[in-house]
N, C-alpha and C positions, 0 to 999 in steps of 0.2 A: 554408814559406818566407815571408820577412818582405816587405812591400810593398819595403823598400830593398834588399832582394837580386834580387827581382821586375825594378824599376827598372835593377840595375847589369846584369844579364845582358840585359834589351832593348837598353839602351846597347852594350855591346859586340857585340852581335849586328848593332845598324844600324854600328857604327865598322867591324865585318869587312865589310859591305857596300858600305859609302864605300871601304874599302881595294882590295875586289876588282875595283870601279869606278877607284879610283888604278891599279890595274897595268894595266888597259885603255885607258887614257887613256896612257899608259905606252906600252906595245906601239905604239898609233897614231904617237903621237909620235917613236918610233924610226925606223918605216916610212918616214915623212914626211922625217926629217931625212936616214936614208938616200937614197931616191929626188933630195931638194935637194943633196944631195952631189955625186950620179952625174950631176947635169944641172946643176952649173956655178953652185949657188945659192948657195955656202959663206958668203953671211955669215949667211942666213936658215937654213942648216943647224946652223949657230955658236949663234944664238941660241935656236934649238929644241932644243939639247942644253943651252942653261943651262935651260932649263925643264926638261928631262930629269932634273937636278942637284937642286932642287926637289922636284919632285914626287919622287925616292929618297930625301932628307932628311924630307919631311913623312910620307911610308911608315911610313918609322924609327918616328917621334914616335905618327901611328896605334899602327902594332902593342905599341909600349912600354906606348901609354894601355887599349888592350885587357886586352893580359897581365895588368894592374896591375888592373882591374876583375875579371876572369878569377880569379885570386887569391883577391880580397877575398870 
């Protein structure tokens, strides 16, 4: 295995890590917006579901740069 294949598969191995860490941040972020919901916080709930929006769009882009690495 060549040093640059060495390189792309620790790259992808830390981006599934950053990623498995996005869907935990994720999860929290639900709970949270949930819980501001049921107690009356709705613009801070509003807001922590645009974050929500975000962080599933940057997911996306992760696991695309993965696979592509993953591939190569």
């Amino acid at each position: 295995m060549s040093d640059n294949s060495d390189a792309k598969i620790a790259t992808a191995d830390a981006l599934t890590l950053l990623l498995h860490n996005q869907h935990a941040i994720c999860a929290a972020i639900e709970e949270l917006t949930k819980w501001l919901s049921e107690n009356g916080v709705s613009s801070v709930a509003a807001n922590a579901a645009g974050a929500l929006e975000a962080l599933d769009t940057n997911a996306q882009g992760i696991t695309e740069a993965i696979m592509q690495l993953r591939r190569s």
